[in-house]
gemmi code that builds the backbone of each chain (N, CA, C; Angstrom):
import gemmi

chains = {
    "A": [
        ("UNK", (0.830, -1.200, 0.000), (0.000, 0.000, 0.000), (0.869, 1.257, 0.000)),
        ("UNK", (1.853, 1.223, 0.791), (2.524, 2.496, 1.080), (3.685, 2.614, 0.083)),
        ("UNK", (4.054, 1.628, -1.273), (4.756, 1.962, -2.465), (3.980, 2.071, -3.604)),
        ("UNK", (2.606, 1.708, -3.339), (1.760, 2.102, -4.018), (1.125, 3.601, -3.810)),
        ("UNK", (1.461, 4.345, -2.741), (0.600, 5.520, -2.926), (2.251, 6.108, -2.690)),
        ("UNK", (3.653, 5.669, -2.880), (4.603, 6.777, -3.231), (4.547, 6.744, -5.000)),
        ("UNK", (4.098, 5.348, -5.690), (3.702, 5.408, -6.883), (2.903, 6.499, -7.588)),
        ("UNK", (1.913, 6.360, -6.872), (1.109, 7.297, -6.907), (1.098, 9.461, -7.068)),
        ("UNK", (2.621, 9.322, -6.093), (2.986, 10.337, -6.202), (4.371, 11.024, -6.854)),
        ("UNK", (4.637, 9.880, -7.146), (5.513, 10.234, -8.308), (4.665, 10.879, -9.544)),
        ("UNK", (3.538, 10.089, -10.214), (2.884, 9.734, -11.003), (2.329, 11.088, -11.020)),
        ("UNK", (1.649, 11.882, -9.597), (1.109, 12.740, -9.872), (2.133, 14.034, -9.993)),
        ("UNK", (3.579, 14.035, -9.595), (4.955, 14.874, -9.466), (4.718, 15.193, -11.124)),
        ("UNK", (4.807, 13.973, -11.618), (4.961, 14.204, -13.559), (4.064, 14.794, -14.067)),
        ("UNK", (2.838, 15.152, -13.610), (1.491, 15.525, -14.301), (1.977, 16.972, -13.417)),
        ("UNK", (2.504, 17.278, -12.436), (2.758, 18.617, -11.926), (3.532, 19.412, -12.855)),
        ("UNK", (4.627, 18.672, -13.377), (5.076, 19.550, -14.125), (5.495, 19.608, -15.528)),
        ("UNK", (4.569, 18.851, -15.487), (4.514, 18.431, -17.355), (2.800, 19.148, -17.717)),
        ("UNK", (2.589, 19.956, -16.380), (1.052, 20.531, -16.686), (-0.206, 19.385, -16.617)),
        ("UNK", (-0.686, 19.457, -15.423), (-1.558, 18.794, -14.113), (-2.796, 19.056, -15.108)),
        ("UNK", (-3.654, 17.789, -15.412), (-4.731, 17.770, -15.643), (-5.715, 16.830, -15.059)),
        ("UNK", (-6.937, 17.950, -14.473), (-7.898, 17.386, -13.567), (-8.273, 16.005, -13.807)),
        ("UNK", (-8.146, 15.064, -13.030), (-8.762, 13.552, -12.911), (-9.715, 13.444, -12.277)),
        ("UNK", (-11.079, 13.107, -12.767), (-12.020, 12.851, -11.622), (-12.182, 11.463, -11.327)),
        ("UNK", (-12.920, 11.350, -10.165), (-12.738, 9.893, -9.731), (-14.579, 9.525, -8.941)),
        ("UNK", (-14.746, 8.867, -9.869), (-16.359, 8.431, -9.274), (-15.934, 6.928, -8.207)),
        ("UNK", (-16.582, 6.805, -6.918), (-16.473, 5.453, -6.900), (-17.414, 5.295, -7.454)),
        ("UNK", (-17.192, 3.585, -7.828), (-18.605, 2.882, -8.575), (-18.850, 1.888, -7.227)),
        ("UNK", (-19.618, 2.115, -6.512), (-19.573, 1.159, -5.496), (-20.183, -0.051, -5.844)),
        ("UNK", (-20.720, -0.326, -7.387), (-21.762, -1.297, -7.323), (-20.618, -2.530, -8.281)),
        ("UNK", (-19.561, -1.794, -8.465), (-18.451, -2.517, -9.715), (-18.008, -3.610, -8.825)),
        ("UNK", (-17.797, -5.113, -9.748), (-16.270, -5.841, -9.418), (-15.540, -5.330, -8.881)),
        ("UNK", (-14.627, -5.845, -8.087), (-12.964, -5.050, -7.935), (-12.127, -5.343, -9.272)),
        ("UNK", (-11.358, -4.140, -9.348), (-10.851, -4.682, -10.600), (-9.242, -5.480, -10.358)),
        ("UNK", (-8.968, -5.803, -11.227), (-7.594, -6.435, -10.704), (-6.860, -5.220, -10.686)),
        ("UNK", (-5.643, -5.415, -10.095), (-4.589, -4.616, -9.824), (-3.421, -3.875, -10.739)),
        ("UNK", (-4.114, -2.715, -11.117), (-3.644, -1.825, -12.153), (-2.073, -2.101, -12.129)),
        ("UNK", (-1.312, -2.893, -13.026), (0.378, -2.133, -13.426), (0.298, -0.338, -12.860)),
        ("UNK", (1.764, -0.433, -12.227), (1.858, 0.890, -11.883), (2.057, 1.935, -12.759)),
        ("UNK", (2.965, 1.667, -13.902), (3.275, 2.465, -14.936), (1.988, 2.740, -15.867)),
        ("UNK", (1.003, 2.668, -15.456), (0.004, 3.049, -16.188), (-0.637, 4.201, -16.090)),
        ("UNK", (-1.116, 4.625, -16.594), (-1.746, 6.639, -16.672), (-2.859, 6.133, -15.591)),
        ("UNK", (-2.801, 7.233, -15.061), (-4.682, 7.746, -14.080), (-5.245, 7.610, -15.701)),
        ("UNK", (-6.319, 6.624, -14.939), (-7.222, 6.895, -16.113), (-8.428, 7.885, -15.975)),
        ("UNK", (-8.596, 8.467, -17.574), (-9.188, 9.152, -17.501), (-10.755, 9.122, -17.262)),
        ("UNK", (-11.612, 8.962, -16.537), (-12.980, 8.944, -15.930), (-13.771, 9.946, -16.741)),
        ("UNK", (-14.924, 9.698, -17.212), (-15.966, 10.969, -17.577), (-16.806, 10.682, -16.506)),
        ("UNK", (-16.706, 11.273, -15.785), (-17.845, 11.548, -15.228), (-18.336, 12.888, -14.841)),
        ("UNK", (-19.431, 12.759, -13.517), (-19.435, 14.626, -13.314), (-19.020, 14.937, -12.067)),
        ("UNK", (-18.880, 16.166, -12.013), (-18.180, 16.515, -10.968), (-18.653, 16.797, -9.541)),
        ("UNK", (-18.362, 16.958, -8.305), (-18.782, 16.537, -7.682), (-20.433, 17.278, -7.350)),
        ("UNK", (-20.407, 18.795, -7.768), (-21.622, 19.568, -7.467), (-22.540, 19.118, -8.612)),
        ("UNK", (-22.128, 17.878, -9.563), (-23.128, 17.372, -10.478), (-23.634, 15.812, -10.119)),
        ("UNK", (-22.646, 15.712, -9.078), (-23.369, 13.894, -9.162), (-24.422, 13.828, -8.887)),
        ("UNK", (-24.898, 12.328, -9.186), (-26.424, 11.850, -8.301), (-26.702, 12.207, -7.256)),
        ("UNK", (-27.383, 11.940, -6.571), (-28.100, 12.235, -4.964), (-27.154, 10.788, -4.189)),
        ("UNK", (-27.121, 9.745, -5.519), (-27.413, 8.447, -4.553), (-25.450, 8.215, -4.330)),
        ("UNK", (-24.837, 9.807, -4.572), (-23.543, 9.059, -3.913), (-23.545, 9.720, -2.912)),
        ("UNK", (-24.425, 10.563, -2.582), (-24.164, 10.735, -0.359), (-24.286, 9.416, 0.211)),
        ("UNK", (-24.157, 9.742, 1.309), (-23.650, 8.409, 2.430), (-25.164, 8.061, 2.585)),
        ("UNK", (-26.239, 8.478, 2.481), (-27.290, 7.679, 2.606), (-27.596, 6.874, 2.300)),
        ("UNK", (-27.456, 6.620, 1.207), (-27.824, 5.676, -0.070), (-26.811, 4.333, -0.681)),
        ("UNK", (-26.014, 4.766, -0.316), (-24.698, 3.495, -0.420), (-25.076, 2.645, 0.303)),
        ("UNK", (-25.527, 1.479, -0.116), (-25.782, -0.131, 0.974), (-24.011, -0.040, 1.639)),
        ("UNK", (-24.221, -0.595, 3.196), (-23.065, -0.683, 3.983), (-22.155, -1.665, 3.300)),
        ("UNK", (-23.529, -2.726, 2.948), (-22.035, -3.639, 2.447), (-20.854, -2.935, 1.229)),
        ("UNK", (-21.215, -2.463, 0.531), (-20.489, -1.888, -0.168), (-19.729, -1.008, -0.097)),
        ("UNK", (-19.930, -0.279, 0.769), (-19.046, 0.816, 1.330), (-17.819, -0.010, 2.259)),
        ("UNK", (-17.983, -1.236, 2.885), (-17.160, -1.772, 3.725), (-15.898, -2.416, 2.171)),
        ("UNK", (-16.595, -3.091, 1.623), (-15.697, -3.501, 0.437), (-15.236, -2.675, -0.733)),
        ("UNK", (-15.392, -1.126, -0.499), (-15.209, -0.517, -1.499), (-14.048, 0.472, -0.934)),
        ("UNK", (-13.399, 0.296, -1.753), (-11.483, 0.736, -1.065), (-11.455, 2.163, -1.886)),
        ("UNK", (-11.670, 3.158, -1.115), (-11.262, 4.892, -1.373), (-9.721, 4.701, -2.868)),
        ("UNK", (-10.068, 5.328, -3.833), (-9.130, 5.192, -4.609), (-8.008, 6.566, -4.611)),
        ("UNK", (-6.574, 6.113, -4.880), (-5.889, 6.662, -4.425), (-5.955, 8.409, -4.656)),
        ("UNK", (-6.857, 8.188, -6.537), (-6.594, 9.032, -6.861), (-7.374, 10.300, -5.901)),
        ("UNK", (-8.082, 9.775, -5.773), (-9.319, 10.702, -5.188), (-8.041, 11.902, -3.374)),
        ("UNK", (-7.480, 11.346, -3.307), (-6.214, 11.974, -1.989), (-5.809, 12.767, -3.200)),
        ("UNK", (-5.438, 12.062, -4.014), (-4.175, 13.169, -4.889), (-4.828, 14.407, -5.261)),
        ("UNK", (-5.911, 14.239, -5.730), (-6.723, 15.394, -6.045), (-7.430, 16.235, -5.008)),
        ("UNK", (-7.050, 15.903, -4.242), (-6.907, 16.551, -2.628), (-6.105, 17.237, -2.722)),
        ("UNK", (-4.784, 16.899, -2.848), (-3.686, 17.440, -2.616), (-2.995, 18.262, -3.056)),
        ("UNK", (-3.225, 18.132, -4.600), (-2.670, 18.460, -5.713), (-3.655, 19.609, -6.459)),
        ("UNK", (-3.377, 20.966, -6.047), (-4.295, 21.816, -6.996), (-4.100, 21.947, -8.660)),
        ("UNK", (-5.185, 22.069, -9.055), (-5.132, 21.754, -11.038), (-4.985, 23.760, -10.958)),
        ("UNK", (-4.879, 23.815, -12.231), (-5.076, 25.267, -12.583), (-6.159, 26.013, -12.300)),
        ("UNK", (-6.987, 25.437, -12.902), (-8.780, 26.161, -12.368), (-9.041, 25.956, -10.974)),
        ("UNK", (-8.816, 26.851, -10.312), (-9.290, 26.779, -8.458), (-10.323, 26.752, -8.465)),
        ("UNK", (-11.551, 26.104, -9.272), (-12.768, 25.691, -9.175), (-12.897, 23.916, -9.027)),
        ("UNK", (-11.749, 23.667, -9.690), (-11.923, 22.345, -9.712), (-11.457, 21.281, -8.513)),
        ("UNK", (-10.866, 22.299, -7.462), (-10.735, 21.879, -6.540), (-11.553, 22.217, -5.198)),
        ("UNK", (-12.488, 22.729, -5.519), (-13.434, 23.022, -4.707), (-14.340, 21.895, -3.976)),
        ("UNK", (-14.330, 20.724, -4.661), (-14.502, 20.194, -3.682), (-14.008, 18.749, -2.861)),
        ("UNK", (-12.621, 19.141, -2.929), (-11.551, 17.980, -2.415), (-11.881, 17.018, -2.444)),
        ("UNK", (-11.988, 16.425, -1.625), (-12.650, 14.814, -1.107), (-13.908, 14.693, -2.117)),
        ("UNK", (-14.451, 13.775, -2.760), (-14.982, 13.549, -3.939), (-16.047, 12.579, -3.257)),
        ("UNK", (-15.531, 11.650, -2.303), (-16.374, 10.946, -1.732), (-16.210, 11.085, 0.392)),
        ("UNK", (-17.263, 10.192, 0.487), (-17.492, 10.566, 1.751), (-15.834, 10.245, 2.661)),
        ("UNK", (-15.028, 10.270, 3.341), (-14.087, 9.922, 3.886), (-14.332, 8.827, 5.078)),
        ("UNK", (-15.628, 8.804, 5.500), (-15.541, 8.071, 6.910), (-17.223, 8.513, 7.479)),
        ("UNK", (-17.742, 7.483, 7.760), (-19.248, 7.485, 8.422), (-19.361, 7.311, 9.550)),
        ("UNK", (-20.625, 7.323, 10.466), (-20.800, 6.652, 12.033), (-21.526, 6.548, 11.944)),
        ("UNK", (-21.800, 5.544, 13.622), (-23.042, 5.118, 13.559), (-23.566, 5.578, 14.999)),
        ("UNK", (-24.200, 5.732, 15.648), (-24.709, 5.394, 16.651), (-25.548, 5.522, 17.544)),
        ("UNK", (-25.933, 4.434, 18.018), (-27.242, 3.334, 18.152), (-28.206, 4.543, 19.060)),
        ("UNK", (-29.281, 4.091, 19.202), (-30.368, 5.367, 19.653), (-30.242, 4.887, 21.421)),
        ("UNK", (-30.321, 5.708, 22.376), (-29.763, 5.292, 23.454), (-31.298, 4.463, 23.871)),
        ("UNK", (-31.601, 3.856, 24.805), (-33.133, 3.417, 25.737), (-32.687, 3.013, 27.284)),
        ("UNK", (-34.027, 3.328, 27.862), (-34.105, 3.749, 29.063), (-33.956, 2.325, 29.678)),
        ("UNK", (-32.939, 2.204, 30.460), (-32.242, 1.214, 31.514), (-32.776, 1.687, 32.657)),
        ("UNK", (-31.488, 1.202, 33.313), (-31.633, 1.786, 34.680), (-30.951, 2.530, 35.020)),
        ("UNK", (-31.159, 3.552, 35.977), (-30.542, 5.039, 36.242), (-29.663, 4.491, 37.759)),
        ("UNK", (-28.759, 5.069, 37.965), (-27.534, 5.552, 38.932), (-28.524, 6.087, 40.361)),
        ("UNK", (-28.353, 5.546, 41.395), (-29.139, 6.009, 42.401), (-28.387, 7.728, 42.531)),
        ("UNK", (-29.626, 8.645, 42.802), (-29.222, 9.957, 42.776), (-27.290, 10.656, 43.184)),
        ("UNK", (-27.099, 9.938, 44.681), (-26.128, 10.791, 44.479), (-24.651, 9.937, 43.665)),
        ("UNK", (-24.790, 8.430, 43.605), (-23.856, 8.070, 42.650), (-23.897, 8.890, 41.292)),
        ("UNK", (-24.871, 9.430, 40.530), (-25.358, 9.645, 39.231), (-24.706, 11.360, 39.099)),
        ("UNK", (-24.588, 11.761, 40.774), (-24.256, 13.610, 40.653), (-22.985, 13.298, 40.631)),
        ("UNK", (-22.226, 12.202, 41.314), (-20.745, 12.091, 41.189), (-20.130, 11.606, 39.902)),
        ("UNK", (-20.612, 10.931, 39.309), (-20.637, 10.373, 37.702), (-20.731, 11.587, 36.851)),
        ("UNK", (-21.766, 12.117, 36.991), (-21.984, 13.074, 36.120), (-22.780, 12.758, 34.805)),
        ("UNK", (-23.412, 11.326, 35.287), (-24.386, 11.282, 34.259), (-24.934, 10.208, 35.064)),
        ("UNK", (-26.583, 9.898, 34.802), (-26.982, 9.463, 35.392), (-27.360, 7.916, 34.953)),
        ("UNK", (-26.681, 7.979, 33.551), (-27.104, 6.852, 33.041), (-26.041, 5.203, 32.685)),
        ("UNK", (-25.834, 4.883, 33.789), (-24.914, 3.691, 33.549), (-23.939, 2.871, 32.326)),
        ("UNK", (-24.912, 3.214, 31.241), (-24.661, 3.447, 30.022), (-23.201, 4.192, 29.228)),
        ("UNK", (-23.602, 5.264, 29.606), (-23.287, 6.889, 29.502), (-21.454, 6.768, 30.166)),
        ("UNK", (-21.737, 6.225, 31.241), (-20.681, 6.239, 32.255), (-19.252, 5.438, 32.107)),
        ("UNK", (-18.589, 6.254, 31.440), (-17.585, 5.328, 30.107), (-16.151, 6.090, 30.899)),
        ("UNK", (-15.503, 5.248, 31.067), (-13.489, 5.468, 31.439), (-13.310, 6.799, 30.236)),
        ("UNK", (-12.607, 7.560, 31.458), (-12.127, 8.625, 30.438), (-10.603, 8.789, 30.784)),
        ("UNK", (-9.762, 8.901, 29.785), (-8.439, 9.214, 30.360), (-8.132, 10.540, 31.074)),
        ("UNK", (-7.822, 10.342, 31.832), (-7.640, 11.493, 32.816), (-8.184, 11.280, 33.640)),
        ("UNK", (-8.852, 10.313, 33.592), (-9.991, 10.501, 35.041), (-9.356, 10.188, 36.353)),
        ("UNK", (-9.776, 10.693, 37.277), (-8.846, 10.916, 38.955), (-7.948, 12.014, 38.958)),
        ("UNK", (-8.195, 13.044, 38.081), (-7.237, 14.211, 38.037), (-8.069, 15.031, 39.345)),
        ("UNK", (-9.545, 14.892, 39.143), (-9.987, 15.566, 40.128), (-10.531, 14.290, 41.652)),
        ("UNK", (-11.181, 14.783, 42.779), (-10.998, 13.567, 43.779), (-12.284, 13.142, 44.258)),
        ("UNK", (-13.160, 12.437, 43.159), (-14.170, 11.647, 43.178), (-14.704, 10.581, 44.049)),
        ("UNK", (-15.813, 10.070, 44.218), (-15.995, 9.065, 44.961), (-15.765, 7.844, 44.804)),
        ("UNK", (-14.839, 8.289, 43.816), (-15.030, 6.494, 43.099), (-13.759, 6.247, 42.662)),
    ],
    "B": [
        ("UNK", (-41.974, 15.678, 59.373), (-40.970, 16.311, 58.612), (-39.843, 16.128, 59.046)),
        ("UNK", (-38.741, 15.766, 58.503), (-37.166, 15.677, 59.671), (-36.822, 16.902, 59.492)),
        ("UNK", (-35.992, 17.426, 60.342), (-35.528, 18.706, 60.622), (-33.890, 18.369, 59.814)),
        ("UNK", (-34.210, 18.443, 58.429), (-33.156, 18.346, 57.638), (-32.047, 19.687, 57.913)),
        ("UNK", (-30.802, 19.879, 57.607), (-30.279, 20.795, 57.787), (-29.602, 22.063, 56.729)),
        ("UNK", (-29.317, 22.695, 56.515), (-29.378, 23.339, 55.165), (-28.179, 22.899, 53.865)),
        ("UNK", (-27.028, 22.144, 54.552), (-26.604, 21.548, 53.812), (-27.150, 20.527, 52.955)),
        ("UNK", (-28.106, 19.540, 54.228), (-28.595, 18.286, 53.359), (-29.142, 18.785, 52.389)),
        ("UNK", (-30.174, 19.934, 53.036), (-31.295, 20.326, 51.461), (-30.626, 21.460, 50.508)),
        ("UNK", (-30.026, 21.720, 50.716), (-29.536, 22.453, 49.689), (-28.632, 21.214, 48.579)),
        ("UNK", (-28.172, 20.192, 49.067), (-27.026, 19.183, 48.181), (-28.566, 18.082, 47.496)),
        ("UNK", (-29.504, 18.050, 48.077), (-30.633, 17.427, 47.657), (-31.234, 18.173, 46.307)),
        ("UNK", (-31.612, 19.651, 46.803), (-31.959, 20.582, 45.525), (-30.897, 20.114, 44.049)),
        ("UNK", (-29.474, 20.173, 44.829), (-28.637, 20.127, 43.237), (-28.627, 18.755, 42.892)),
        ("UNK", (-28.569, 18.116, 43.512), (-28.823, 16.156, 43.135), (-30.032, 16.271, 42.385)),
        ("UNK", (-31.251, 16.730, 42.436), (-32.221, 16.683, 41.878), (-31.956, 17.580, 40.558)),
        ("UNK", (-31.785, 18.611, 40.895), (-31.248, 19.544, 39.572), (-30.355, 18.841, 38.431)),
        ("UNK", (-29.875, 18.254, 38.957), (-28.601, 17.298, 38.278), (-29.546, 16.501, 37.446)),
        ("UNK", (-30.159, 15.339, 38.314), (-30.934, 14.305, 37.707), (-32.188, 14.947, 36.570)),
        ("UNK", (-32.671, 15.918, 37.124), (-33.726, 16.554, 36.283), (-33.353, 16.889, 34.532)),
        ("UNK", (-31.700, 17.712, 34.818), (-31.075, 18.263, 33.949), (-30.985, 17.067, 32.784)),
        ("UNK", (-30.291, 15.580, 33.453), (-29.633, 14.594, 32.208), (-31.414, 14.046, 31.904)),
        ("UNK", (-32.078, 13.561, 32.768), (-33.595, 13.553, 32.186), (-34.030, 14.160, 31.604)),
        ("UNK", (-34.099, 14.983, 31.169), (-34.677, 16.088, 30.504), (-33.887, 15.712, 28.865)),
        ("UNK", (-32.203, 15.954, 28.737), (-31.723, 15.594, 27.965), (-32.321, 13.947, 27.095)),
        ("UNK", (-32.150, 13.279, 27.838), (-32.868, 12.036, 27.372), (-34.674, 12.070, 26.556)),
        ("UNK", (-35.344, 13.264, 27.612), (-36.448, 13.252, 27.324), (-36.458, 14.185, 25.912)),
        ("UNK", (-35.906, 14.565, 25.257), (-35.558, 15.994, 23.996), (-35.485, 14.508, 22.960)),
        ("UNK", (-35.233, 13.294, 23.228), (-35.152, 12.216, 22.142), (-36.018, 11.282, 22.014)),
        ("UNK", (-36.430, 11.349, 23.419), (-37.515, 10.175, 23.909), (-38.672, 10.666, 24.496)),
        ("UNK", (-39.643, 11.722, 23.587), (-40.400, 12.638, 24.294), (-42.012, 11.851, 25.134)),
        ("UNK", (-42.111, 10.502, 24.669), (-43.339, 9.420, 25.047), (-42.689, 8.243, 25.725)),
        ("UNK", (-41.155, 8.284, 26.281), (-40.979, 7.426, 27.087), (-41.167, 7.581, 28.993)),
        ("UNK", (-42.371, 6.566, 29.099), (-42.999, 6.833, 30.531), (-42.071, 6.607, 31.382)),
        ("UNK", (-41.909, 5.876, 31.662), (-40.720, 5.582, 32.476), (-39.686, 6.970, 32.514)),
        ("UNK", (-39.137, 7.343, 31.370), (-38.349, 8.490, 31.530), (-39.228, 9.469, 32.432)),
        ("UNK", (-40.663, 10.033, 31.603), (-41.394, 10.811, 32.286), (-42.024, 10.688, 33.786)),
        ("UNK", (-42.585, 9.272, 34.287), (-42.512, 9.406, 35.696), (-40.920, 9.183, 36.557)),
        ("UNK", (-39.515, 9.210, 35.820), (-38.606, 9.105, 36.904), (-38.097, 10.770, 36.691)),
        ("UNK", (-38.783, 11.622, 35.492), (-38.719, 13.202, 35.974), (-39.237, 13.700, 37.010)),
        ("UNK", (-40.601, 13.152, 36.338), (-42.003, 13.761, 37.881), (-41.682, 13.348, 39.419)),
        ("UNK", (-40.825, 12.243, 39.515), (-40.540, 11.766, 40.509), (-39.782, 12.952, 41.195)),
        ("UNK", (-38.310, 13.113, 40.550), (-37.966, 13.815, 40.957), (-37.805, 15.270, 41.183)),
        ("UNK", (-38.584, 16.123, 39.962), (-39.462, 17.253, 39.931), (-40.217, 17.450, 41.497)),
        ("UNK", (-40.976, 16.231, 41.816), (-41.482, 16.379, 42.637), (-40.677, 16.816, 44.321)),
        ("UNK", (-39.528, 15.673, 43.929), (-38.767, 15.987, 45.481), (-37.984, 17.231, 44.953)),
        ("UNK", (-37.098, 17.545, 43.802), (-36.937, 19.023, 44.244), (-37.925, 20.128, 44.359)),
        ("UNK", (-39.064, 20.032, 44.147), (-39.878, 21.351, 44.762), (-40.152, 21.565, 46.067)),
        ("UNK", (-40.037, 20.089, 46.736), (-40.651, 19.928, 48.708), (-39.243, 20.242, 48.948)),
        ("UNK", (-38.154, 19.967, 48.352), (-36.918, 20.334, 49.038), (-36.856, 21.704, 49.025)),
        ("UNK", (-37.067, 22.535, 48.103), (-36.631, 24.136, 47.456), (-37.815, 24.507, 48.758)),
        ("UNK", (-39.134, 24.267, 48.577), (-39.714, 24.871, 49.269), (-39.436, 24.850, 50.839)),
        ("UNK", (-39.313, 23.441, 51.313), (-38.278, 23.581, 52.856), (-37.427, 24.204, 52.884)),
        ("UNK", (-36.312, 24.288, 52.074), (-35.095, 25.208, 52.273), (-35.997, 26.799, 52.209)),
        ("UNK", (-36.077, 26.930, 51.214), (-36.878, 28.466, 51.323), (-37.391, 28.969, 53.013)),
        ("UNK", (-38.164, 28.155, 53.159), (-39.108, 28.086, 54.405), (-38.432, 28.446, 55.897)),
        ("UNK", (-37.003, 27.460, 55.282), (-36.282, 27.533, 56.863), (-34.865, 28.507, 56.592)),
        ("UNK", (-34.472, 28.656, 54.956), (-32.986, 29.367, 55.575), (-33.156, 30.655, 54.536)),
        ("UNK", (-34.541, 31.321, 54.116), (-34.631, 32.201, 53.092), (-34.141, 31.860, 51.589)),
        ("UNK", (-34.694, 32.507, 50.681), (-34.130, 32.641, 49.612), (-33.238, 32.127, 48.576)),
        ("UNK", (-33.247, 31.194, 47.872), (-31.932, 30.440, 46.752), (-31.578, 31.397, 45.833)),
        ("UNK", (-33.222, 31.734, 45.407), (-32.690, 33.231, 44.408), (-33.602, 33.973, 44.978)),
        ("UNK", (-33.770, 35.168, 44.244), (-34.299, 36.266, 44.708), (-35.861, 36.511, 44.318)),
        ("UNK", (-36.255, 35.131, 43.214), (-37.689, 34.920, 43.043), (-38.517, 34.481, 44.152)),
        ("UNK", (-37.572, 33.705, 44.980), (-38.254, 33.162, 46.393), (-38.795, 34.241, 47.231)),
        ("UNK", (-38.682, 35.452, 47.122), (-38.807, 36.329, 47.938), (-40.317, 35.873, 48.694)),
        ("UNK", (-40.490, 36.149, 49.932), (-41.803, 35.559, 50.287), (-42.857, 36.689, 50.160)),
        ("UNK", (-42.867, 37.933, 49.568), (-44.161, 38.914, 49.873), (-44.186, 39.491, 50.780)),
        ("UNK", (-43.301, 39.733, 52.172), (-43.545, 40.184, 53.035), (-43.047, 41.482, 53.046)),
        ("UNK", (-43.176, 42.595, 53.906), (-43.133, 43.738, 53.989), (-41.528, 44.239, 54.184)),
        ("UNK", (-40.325, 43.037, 53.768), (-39.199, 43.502, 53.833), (-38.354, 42.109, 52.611)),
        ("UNK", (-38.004, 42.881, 52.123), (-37.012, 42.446, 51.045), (-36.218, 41.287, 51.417)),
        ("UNK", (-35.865, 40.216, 51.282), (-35.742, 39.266, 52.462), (-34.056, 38.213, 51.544)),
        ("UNK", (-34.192, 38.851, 49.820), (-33.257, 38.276, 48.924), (-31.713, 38.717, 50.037)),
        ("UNK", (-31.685, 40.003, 50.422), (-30.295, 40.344, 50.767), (-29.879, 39.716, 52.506)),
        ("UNK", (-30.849, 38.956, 52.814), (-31.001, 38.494, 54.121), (-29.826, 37.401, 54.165)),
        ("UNK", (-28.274, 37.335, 54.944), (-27.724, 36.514, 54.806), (-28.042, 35.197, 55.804)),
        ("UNK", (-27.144, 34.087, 55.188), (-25.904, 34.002, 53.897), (-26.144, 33.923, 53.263)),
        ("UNK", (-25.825, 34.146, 52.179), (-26.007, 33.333, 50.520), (-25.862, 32.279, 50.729)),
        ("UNK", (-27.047, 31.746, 49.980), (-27.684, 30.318, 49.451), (-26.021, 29.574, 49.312)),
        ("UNK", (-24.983, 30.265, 48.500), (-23.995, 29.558, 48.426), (-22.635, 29.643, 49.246)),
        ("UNK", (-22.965, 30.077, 50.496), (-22.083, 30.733, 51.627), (-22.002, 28.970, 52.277)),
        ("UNK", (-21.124, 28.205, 52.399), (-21.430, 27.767, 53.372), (-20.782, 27.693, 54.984)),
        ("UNK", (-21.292, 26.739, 55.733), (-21.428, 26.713, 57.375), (-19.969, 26.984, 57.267)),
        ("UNK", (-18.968, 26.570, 57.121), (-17.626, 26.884, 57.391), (-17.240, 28.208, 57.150)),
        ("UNK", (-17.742, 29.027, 55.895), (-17.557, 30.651, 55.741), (-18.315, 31.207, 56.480)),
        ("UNK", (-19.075, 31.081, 57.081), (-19.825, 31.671, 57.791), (-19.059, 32.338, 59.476)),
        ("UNK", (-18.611, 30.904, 59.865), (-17.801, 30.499, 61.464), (-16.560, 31.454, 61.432)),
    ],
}
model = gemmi.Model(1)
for chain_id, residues in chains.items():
    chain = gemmi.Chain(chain_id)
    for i, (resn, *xyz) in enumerate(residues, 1):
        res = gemmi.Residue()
        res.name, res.seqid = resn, gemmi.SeqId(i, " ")
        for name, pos in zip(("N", "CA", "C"), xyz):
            atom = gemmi.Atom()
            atom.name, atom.element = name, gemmi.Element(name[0])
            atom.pos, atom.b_iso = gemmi.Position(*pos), 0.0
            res.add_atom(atom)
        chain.add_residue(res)
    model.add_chain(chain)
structure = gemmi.Structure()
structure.add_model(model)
structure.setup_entities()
């Protein structure tokens, strides 16, 4: 991975100064994987649209999880992060796809911390009541 | 009634304040969960008999408590947050 994305930046060093032309990069989340591009090969060139033109269905809503778990961020999509083209429009909007999602779960009503354990906690919900580093800096009951 | 003392009820008021506060939070997500809502009312309930005993016996928490009477009673010490040791 990590001589593959200095590949990568060599690759994009030569397009710097041999005059940088914009690559866009759609994932296709619904594609095969493809086999493993030879390095000496060009960014290929993608038609697609850009990012204030795509579908609706490439926000993070709409991507089934499974696919997003098996669908590997392509390199190019960093470089064009990184790497401004001539038109400072075309880098407007970096990251092309989502970088990273969450999740989490809707809380429900357990059982609560008898009152004054719950004022020393600082939350009343057992749940809630999670190791924090640092904790015992100040001199608690617990 | 026990002849609670103004520490107890005053550390009772903020225990309740406390609990009311993260209930409340919970309740902003879970606005039809009963259980949430009678363990508010529950305690809604004991901080008002507490606020109102404290009121009753050591004046004033804030200055809304004032009781109506013919003398201004907010500047009457200590402060609500003075305690027994600053006082001595």
């Amino acid at each position: 991975m990590e001589n593959k994305k200095n590949d990568m930046y060599n690759m994009a060093n030569r397009y710097r100064q041999n005059g940088w032309r914009r690559v866009d990069i759609q994932a296709d989340f619904n594609a095969e994987p493809e086999p493993e591009p030879e390095m000496e090969m060009e960014i290929p060139r993608l038609d697609i649209p850009r990012h204030a033109e795509m579908p609706i269905n490439i926000t993070t809503a709409e991507i089934p999880m499974k696919n997003i778990m098996q669908a590997e961020i392509p390199m190019e999509s960093f470089m064009q992060a990184e790497i401004p083209t001539e038109n400072p429009e075309d880098n407007a909007c970096g990251f092309c796809i989502t970088p990273a999602m969450s999740y989490v779960p809707m809380q429900m009503w357990n059982s609560t911390y008898e009152p004054e354990i719950g004022f020393t906690r600082g939350t009343i919900f057992p749940e809630l009541d999670l190791p924090w580093v640092g904790e015992g800096a100040c001199d608690d009951d617990r | 009634m026990t002849d609670n003392n103004r520490e107890v009820l005053m550390r009772r008021i903020q225990v309740c304040d406390f609990i009311l506060l993260d209930t409340a939070l919970y309740l902003n997500i879970h606005p039809t969960d009963q259980k949430a809502l009678e363990h508010y009312q529950k305690y809604a309930e004991m901080r008002t008999n507490a606020h109102r005993e404290f009121v009753e016996k050591y004046g004033p928490i804030v200055h809304m408590d004032y009781d109506g009477g013919d003398k201004w009673n907010w500047t009457d010490g200590p402060w609500p947050w003075q305690t027994q040791k600053e006082e001595d």
